[in-house]
C-alpha positions in Angstrom: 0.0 0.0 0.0 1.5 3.5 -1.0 2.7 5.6 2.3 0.8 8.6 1.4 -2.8 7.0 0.8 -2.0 4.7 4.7 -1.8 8.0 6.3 -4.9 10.0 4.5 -6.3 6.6 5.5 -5.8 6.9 9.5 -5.9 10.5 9.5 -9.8 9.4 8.3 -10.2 6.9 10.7 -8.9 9.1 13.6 -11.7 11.6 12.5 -14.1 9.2 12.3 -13.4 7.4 15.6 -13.3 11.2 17.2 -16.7 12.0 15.9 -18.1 8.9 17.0 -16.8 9.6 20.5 -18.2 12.9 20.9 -21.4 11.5 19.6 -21.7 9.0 22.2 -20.6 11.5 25.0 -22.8 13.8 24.2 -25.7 10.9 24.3 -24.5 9.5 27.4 -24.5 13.0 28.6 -27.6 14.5 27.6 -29.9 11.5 28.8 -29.7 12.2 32.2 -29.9 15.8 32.3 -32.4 18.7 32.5 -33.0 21.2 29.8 -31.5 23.9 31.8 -28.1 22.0 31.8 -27.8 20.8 27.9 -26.5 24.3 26.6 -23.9 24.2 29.2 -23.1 20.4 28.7 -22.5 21.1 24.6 -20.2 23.9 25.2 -17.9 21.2 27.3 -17.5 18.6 25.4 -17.4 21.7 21.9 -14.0 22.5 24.5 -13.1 18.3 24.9 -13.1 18.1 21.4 -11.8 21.0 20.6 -8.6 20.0 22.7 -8.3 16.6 21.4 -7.7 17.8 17.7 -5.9 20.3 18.8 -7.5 23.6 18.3 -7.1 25.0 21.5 
């Protein structure tokens, strides 16, 4: 397998498997909450993932 198309290749699955996370964080999150405390949750994990691709 070429070098250069491996690495677009786990650069995409590194995206994919962070969006996935955040997904299921935010689920987990937002099940057990009240609608007061949603905006506030979003923000937090916006920062979490935010950090982990490093934008911050």
């Amino acid at each position: 397998m070429d070098p250069v198309l491996a690495a677009a290749a786990c650069g995409v699955l590194m995206l994919l498997i962070v969006a996935c996370a955040a997904v299921l964080v935010v689920r987990s999150a937002l099940s057990g909450s009240e609608s007061k405390d949603r905006a506030r949750i979003l923000v937090a994990v916006a920062e979490v993932v935010r950090a982990l691709r490093g934008k911050r």
